[in-house]
N, C-alpha and C positions, 0 to 999 in steps of 0.2 A: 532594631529600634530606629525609630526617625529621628532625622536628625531637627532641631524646634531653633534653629539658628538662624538670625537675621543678619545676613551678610552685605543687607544694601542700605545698613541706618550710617547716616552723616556721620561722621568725625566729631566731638565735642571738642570745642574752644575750650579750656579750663584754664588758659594763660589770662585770660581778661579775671574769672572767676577767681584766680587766685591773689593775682595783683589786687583786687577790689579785695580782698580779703585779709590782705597783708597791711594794707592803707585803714583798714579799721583797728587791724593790730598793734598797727603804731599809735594812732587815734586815743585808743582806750591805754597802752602804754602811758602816755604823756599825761592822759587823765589821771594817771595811778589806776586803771582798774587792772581788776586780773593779776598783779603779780604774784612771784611766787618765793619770795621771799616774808614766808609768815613766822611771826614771830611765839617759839614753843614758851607755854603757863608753867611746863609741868618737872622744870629742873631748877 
């Protein structure tokens, strides 16, 4: 079988990608969104 492997694609940066992603994390934190601390109806 052939091998279908691209062995000459660039390197990805995902340290920028993450940082930007961690900085919305905080963002939406400080907003209240997202957390996870929900409060249970059913006891």
């Amino acid at each position: 079988m052939s091998q279908t492997r691209d062995n000459n694609k660039k390197p990805k940066d995902h340290n920028a990608y993450n940082q930007l992603k961690n900085e919305q994390e905080k963002k939406n934190a400080r907003a209240g969104k997202h957390n996870n601390s929900k409060k249970t109806d059913h006891l």
